[in-house]
N, C-alpha and C positions, 0 to 999 in steps of 0.2 A: 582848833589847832590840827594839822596836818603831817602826820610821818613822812608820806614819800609823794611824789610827783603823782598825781590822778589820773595821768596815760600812761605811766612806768608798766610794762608789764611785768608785775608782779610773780610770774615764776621763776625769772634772771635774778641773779646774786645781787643785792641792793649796792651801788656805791657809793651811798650817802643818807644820811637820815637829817632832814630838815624839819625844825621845832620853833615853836614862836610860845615868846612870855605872855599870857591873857593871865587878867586875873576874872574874867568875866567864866570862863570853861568851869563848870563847877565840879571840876575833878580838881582842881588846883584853886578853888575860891581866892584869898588873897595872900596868901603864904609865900607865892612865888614871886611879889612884888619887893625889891631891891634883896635877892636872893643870890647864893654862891652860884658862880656856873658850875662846879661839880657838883653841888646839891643837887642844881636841878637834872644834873644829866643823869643823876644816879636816881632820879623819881621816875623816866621817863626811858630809860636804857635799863632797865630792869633785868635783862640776862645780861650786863658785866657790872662785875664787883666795883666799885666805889676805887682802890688801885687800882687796876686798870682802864679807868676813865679817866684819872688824873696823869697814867700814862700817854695817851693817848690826848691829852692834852701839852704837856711837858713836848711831845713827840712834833709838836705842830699841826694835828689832825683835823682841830676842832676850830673852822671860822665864824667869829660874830661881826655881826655889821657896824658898817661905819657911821649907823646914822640911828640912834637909840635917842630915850629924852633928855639923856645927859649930853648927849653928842649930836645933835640935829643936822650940821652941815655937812655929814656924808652921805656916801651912796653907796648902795647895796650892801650887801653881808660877803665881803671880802678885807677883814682883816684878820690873822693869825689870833689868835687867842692862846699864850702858854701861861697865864695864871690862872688858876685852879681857881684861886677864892674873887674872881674879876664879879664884880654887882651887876645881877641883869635886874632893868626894870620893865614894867608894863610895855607890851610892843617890842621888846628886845626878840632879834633874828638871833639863830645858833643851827650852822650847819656842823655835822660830824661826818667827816668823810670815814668811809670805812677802807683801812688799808688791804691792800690786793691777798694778803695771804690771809686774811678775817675772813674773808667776802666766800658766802656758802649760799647753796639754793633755797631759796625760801618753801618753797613748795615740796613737803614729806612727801615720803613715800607713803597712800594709803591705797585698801583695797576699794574702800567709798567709792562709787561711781555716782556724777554727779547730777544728779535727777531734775530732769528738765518739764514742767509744766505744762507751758506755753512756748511757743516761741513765734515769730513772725519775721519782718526784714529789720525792724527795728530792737524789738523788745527779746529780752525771755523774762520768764516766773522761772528761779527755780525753787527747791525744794532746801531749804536749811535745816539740818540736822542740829538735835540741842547739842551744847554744848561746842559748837563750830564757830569759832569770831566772825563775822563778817567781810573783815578785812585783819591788814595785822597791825600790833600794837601791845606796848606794855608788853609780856609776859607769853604773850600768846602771836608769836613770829612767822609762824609755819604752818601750812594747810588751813589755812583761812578759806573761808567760801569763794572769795573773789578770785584768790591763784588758784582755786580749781577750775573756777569758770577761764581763768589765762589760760591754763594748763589746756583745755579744750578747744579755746580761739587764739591759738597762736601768734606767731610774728606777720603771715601771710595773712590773716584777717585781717592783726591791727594797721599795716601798709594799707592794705585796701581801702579800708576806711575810716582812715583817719585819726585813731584813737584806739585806743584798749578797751573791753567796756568797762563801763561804768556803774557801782552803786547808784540806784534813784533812792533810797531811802535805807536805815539798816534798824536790827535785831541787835537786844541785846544776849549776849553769849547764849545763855541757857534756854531762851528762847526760840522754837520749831518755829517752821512754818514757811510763807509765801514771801521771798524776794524779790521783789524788778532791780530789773539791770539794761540798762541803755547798750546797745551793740557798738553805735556811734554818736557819735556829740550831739547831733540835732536832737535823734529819738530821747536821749537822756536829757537834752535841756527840757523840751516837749513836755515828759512827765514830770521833771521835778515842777514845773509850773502849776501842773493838776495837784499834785500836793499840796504844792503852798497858796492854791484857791483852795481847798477842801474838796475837791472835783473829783479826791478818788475815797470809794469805798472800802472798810479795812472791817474786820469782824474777826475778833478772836475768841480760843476757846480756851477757858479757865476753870482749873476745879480748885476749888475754896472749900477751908474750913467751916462747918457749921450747915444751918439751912436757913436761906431766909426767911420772913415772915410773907414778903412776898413773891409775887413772880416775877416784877419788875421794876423797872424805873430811869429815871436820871440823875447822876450825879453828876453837881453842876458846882463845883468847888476850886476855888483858885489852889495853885500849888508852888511851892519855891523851896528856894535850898535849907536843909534843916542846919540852923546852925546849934544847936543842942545835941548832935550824932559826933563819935566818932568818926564816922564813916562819910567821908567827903561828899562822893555822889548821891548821897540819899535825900531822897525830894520827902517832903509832907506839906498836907495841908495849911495855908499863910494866908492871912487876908490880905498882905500886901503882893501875895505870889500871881502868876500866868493866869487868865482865865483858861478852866479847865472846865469841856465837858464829857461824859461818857454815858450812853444808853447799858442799858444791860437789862439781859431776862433771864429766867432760870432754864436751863434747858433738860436736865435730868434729875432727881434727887439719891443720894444713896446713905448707906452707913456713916456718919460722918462728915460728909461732904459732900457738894453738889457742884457738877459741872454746870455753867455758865457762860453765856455768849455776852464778849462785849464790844461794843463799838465806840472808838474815840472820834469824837468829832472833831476836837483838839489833836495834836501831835506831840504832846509834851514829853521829858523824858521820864520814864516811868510812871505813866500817868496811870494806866488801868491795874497796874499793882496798889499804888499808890490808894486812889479812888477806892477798890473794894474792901484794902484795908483801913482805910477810914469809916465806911460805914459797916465795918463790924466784921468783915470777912475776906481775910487774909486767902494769898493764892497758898496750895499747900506747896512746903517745899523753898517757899520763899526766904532765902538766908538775911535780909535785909528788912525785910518789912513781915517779917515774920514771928514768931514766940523769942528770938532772942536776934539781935544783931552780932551779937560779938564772933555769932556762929560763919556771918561773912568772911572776917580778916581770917579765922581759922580755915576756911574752903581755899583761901589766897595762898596759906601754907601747906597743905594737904594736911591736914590735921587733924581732919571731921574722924570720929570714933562710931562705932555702933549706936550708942545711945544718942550722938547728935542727931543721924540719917533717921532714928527713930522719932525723935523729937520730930524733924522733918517733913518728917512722912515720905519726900522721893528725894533723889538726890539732886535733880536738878526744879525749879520751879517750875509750876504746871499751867506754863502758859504757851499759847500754840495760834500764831499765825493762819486760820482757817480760810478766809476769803478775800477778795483784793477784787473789785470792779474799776476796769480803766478806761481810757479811750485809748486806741491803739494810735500811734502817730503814723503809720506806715498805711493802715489802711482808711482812720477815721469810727472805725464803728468800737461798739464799745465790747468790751473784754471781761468777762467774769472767770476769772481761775478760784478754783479749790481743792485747798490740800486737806485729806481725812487726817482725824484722830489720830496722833504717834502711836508706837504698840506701848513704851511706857506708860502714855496718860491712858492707856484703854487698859491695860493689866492694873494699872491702880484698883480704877472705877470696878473691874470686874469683881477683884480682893474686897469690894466694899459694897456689894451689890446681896 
């Protein structure tokens, strides 16, 4: 599912947010299926209140399409929608125009400068700060990684060639580390291909609870959506789940904890959280797959108390993006970026040393 156009440049005031019903997304598994359109716009417009989305429906704002599975003989997503409790099913379109005196810049004000890796004619690595979305969505609207990268390649970039850049792959929030980003369409198709052959190298760093017994290994464990969780996006281990594999070694040991390098051969979501807390060794920090879930939906509200963070151990999970080998589309040769140690996961390790 997609929020906004994928060549919008992203630091202009959005005029519309485009949503499609999947029950396959497994943020939404199947709940969304023959569901209120206010429901859903209030699961997924997260900064306005539940009345003002049914305003802004009542107002005429909010188009769905003409051709849903109850209605198959239209075309596109151009009819008015002003009931609130109208049923979308699987496949249902829902545009929300945002009216002119809504519409604010997406892009905060910060002092972050956006730290560039790599770059070449096609490509950059940059540098993802924890806690920074990827993109925007849900909750988290402004100062996303991507409208920083707008913010830098402007309007005169994106004229020149062709597009805005482009995400090749994303981090989840709390997640450091190495990003690609297509500058233009071709470089960005180029690589996501090398992804979806396995064609690119990824190795992250993780410090986990406990110590293993050994130095390394494979874990080589199917994964799918837990339906026993509260918490919707949360994967575990399924025999009937994704073939999932990940290498890992240990790379340090300390008090407590031991930093660890892993490599997903797979690209699943949440796979190398997942993975080492299944054989015994949870990332620290991890609100989801960690000593308690509940501790999640509490981080959603700002909730988390001393003793949670304690429980914790860091406030964001300790997993870090370290290395990325590609082939460059612009020149052919191949491309190893590395990003060091955040100072939080290294002030951890030190406190534990």
């Amino acid at each position: 599912m997609r929020f906004f156009p994928k060549e919008r440049d992203l630091t202009q005031a959005p005029t519309q947010v485009e949503l499609e019903v999947d029950c396959s997304d497994l943020r939404m598994k199947a709940r969304d299926v023959n569901v209120r359109l206010d429901a859903f716009l209030v699961q997924h417009l997260t900064w306005r209140s539940r009345t003002s989305i049914q305003q802004l429906i009542y107002d005429g704002f909010v188009l769905g399409d003409a051709a849903t599975p109850d209605a198959p003989k239209g075309k596109g997503v151009s009819i008015v929608e002003t009931r609130p409790g109208r049923k979308l099913k699987h496949g249902s379109k829902v545009v929300v125009v945002i009216p002119e005196e809504l519409r604010v810049p997406m892009l905060a004000k910060s002092s972050d400068e956006l730290v560039i890796l790599y770059e070449d004619e096609g490509i950059l690595a940059v540098e993802k700060p924890p806690k920074v979305p990827v993109h925007p969505s849900g909750r988290h609207m402004t100062d996303t990684l991507i409208q920083r990268v707008h913010a830098r390649y402007g309007e005169g970039f994106e004229l020149e060639r062709g597009g805005a850049p482009r995400l090749c792959h994303r981090l989840d929030r709390e997640t450091s580390g190495i990003v690609l980003i297509g500058k233009h369409p071709e470089a960005h198709a180029d690589v996501m291909k090398q992804f979806e052959r396995r064609k690119v190298d990824k190795e992250y760093l993780a410090i986990v609870w406990g110590s293993p017994d050994k130095e390394g290994g494979t874990i080589d464990l199917p994964i799918g959506p837990s339906r026993a969780s509260r918490v919707d996006l949360k994967i575990t281990v399924a025999a009937d789940g994704w073939p999932s594999r990940t290498d890992w070694r240990v790379v340090s040991r300390h008090a407590g904890c031991t930093l660890v390098s892993a490599s997903p051969f797979t690209g699943r979501q949440h796979q190398i959280r997942v993975h080492l807390e299944a054989i015994g060794f949870p990332v620290v920090g991890d609100k989801i797959y960690g000593p308690d879930e509940t501790l999640f939906e509490k981080s959603l509200d700002g909730e988390l108390d001393a003793a949670d963070l304690a429980l914790l151990g860091m406030a964001r999970h300790a997993l870090h993006n370290h290395r990325v080998v590609f082939r460059s589309p612009a020149t052919g040769e191949t491309v190893e970026v590395v990003s060091p140690l955040p100072a939080d996961m290294c002030a951890y390790l030190d406190a534990h040393s």
